[in-house]
N, C-alpha and C positions, 0 to 999 in steps of 0.2 A: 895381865896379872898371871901369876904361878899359880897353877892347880893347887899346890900346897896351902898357898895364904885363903885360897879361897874354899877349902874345904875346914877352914878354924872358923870362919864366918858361921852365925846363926841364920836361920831360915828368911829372917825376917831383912838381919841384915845383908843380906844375898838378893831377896827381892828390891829395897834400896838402891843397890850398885845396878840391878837391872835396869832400873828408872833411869837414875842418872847417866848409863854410858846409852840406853835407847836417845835422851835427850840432845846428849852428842853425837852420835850419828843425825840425828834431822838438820842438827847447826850441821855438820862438815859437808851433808845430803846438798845443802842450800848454799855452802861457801862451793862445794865442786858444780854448781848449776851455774853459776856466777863468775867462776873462771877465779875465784880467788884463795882454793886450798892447795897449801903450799906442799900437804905430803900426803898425797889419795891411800898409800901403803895400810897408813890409820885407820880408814875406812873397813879394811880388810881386818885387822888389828881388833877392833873395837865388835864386828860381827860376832869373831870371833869366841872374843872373852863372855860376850851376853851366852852362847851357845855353849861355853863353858860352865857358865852360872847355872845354866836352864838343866845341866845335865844331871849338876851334884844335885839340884832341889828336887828330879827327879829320882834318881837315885835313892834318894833318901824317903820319898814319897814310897817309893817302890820297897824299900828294908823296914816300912814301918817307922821309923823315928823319927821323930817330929824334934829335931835339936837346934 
């Protein structure tokens, strides 16, 4: 996801998206153990975007507001 779309997200909704692309990395974790993901790149992709998320909720943790 773009930094942009994800700094409109609410706090709450930011921890949400954290859940769910964590829960997609343990599926794509268990389809590359298995020999059957088709694009490892996502893996990469997907780390990435959580440590996005992790950043702004900091950020904002850090500026005081709770948005």
């Amino acid at each position: 996801m773009e930094i942009k779309e994800l700094r409109k997200l609410s706090n709450e909704e930011l921890n949400k998206k954290i859940v769910e692309t964590k829960d997609k990395l343990f599926t794509m974790r268990m389809q590359q153990a298995n020999g059957t993901l088709e694009k490892p790149i996502q893996l990469r992709t997907l780390r990435r975007d959580v440590a996005k998320m992790k950043t702004i909720l900091k950020e904002r943790e850090i500026a005081g507001g709770n948005e």
